[in-house]
Structure formats: structure tokens, C-alpha cells
C-alpha positions in Angstrom: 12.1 -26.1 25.6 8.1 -26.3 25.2 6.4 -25.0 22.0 3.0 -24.6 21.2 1.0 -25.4 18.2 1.1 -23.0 15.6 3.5 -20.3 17.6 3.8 -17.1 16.1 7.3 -17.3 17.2 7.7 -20.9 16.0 9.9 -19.2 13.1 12.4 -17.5 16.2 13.6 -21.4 17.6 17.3 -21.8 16.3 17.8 -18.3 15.4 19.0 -15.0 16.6 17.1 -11.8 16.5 17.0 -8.7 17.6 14.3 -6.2 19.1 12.9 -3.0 17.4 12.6 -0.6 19.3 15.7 -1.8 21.6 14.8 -2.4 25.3 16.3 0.5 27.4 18.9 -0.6 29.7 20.6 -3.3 27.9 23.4 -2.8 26.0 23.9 -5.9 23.9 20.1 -6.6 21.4 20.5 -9.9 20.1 18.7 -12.9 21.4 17.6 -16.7 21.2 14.5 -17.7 22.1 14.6 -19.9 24.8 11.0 -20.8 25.8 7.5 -19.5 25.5 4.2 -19.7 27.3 0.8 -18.4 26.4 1.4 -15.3 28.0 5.0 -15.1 27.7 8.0 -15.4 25.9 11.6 -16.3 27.3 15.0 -15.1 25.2 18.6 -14.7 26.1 21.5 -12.6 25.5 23.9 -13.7 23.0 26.6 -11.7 24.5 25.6 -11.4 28.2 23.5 -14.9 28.7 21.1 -12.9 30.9 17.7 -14.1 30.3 14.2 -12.2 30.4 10.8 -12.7 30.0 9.1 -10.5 28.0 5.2 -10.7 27.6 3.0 -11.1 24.5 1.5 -8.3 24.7 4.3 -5.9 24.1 5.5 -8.2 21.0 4.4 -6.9 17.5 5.2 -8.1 14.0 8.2 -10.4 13.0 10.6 -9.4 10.0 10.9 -11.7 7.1 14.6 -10.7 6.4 17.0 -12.9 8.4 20.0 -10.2 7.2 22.1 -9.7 9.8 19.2 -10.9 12.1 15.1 -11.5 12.4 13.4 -8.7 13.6 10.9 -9.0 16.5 8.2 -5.7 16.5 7.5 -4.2 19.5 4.3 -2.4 20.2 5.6 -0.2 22.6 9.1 1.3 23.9 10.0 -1.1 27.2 12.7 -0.8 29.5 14.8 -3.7 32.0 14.6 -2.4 35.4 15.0 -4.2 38.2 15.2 -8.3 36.5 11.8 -7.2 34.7 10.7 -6.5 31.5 8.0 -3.7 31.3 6.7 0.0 29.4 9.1 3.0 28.9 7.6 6.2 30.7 9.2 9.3 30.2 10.7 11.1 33.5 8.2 14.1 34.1 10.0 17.0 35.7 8.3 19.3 37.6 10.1 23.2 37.4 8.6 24.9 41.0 7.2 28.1 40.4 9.5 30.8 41.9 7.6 33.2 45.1 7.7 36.6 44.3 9.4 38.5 46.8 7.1 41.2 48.8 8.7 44.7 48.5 9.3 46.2 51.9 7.5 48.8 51.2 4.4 47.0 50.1 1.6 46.6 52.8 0.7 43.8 54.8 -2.5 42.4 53.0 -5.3 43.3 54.9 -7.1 40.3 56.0 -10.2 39.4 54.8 -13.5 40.5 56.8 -15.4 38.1 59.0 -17.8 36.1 56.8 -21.4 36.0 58.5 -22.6 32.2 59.3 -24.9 31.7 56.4 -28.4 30.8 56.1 -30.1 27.5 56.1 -30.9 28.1 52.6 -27.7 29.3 51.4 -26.6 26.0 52.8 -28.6 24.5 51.1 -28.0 26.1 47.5 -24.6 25.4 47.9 -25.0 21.1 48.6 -27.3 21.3 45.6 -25.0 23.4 43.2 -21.8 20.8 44.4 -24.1 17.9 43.5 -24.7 19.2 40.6 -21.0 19.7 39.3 -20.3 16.5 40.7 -22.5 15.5 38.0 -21.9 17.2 35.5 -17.7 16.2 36.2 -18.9 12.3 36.3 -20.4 12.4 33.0 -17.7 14.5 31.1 -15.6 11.5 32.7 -17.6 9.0 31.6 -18.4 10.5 28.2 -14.0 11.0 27.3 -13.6 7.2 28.7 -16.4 5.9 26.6 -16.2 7.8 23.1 -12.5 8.1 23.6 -11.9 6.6 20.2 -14.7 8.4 18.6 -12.9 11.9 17.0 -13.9 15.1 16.9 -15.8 15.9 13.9 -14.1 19.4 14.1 -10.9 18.3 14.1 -11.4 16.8 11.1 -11.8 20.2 9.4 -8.3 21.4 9.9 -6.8 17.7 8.7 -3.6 18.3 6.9 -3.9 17.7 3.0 -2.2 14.1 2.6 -3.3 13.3 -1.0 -0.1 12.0 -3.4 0.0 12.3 -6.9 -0.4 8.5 -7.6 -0.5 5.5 -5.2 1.6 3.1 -7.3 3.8 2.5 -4.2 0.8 0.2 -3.5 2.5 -2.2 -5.7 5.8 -3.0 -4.1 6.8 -5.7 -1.5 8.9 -6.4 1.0 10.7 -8.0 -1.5 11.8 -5.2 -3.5 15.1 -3.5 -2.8 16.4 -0.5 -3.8 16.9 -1.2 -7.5 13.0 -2.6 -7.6 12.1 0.5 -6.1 13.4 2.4 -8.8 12.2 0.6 -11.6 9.0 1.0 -10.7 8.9 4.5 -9.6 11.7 5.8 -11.4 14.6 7.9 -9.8 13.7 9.9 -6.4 14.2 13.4 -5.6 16.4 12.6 -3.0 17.7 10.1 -0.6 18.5 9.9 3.2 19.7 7.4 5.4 18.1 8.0 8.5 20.1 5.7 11.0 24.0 5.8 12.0 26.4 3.9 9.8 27.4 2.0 13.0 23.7 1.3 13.7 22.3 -2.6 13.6 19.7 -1.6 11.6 19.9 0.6 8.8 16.9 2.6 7.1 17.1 4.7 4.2 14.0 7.0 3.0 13.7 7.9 -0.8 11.9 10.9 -1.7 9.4 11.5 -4.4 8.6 15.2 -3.7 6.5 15.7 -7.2 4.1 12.5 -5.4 4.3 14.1 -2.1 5.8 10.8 -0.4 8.6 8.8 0.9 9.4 5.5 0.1 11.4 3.8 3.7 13.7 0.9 3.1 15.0 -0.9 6.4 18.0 -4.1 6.0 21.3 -5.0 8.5 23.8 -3.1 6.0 23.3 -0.1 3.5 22.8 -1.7 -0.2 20.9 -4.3 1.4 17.4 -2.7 2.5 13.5 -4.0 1.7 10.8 -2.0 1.6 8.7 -1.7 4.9 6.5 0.9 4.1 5.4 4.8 2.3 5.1 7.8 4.4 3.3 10.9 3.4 5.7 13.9 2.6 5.9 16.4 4.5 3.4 14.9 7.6 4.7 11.6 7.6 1.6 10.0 8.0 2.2 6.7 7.1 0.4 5.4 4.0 1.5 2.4 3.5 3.4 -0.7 5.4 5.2 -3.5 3.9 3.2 -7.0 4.2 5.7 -9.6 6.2 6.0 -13.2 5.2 4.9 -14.3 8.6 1.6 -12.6 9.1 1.0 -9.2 9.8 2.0 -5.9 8.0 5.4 -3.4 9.6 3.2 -0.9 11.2 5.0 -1.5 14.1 8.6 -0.1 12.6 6.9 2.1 10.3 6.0 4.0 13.7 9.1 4.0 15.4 11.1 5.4 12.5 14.1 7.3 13.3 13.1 10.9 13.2 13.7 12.7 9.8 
């Protein structure tokens, strides 16, 4: 097995752990890590012994909890298909338009008149006014590509309101469990658990509806969750995510949150 200097995933060699999201098409999500390159990382099924490489570049943040197992990020849903590892894309299905039937007592359309050959200047109109929306499509091409990231300042009028009461969930870790939590916000509103009691990972949201947020723990069993992060009640717009051990904050979970 080769390691490099300083790995991210230097903390993953002798231990199990488990992806988040789980990669479609495989039933069994616990691994080892069995070798990594720079672009790269090899793991293997516990259960199975099938092995995959999955690139870096899909791999977020890594858990600090090793309860039941470490948690390895991912940026993005993926899916095994065909002995590779690569994005999830939602099947798009495509619901043909149905003909409308002609009545039988509906004419035939009458067919359109003969259109006279044209001028040499209508011709020529009509190159110029296709150059010109050619032009005009290139650069509203051009302009989405390259200001993309920049947002519409109009958008920004109809924002939701996502102001809380306070911000003290600013001061908990990913340390703090469910008693912390409590202590230093008091009793929520109400509480949810937002995965299966069967499911590997268990999250459980507590709800502060007077502050207008939601306070997500994440752990292997129920009694046993950390906090990851604060999500705005009721957009869930995420305001806050957990700092991990290892680097890094869990953005990455905070976004794939069960729905609730």
C-alpha cells in the first residue's frame, strides 16, 4: 500500500468507514482503504471484497466520530455502473405530445401560396439580420458562461427573511451531544429524527421555533449524535456547519440532509 505525505485520508488506513451520500448500486457501504494516488483513492468492500476506485474530486470532508464508522463526505451523489465510479444523473423522461386528431369534417388545409423568388436586397437584409442574431445569441452565451456566478441583483429583492433571534448556536462543536445542546440553548420546541431506525446513520433535528432554526445532530445510533450543523427554520438554509477534527467544516452532509 503507498501513502503520501500528509494524506488527507492518512486518518482512513486501518479503519473502516462509510460514504455519505451512499454510492448507488451497491448494497453493502462500508470500506477500507486500500491505496491512494494523487488523483485517486482505492477502497474495498467489507462484505463483498469488490474494490473501486473512486477519484478525489468527488471526496469531501472526513467525520471526526469513529461511532459505528468514519465518515467520508462526498461532494456529489455517484453511482457504480459498469466497474466505475462516477456522477449520479437523474433519468429525464420525455412524455410525447399526443396529435390531435383532424375531424372528418374539418377541411383539408389549404396550402400555402407560391412565395415569389425574392430580391437581391431582401436577400440581403435577411444574411445581415441572421448575423446579427448570431451575435447577439454568442454574447448572451458568453455573458451566462462568464458571470455565471455573479447573481441577479433582482433576485436579491425577493430573498426569503432568514434572520434568527440569536446566533448562540455559533458556540457549539462537534463535540457537543444532545445534552450539550440543551444546556446551552435550553429545551427545543420540538424534535425529529429524520432517518430510519434501521438506517447506518442516524440524524436527529431539534427545533427552536421562537429563534427560527434547527439545530441537526448526526451519530451511528440514536442517543449518540454530534452536532454537524444549524439550519434556518422554515427555508433550511443552512447557517451553520459543524468544524471537523480533520480539517474542513460538514457542509458536505449539512447538504445532503434527509429531507424534513
Amino acid at each position: 500500500m503507498s501513502t503520501e505525505p500528509d494524506s488527507p485520508f492518512e486518518a482512513l488506513h486501518g479503519k473502516r468507514f462509510a460514504f455519505y451520500p451512499a454510492i448507488r448500486n451497491l448494497d453493502h457501504n462500508e470500506w477500507t482503504l486500500e491505496q491512494e494516488s494523487w488523483s485517486e483513492i482505492l477502497a474495498k468492500n467489507t462484505a463483498t471484497g469488490d474494490e473501486i476506485w473512486v477519484p478525489r474530486n468527488h471526496l469531501g470532508e472526513i467525520s471526526s466520530t469513529e461511532k459505528p464508522v468514519v465518515i467520508v463526505g462526498l461532494k456529489r451523489e455517484l453511482q457504480y455502473r459498469n466497474g466505475q465510479v462516477g456522477p449520479y444523473r437523474k433519468p429525464v423522461v420525455e412524455i410525447p405530445s399526443k396529435p390531435r386528431a383532424r375531424s372528418s369534417f374539418e377541411p383539408e388545409p389549404t396550402p400555402p401560396p407560391a412565395m415569389r423568388a425574392s430580391s437581391t436586397d431582401s436577400s440581403t437584409f435577411m444574411l445581415i439580420g441572421r448575423a446579427i442574431l448570431v451575435g447577439l445569441i454568442g454574447l448572451f452565451l458568453f455573458t451566462f458562461i462568464a458571470f455565471e456566478g455573479v447573481r441577479n441583483p433582482i433576485t436579491r429583492l425577493f430573498q426569503p427573511d432568514t434572520s434568527t433571534a440569536d446566533q448562540n448556536y455559533l458556540g457549539l462543536t462537534n463535540q457537543d451531544g444532545y445534552l450539550e445542546v440543551v444546556e446551552k440553548l435550553g429545551r427545543p420546541g420540538r424534535e425529529e429524527w429524520l432517518s430510519e431506525e434501521q438506517s447506518e446513520l442516524q440524524f436527529q433535528a431539534l427545533f427552536y421555533p421562537e429563534r427560527r432554526y434547527a439545530v441537526v445532530l448526526m451519530g451511528g445510533q440514536r442517543g449518540e449524535g454530534r452536532y454537524i450543523g444549524t439550519v434556518h427554520e422554515p427555508h433550511r438554509k443552512i447557517l451553520d456547519s459543524a468544524r471537523l477534527s480533520g480539517g474542513g467544516d460538514a457542509s458536505a452532509m449539512m447538504r445532503n440532509l434527509p429531507k424534513f
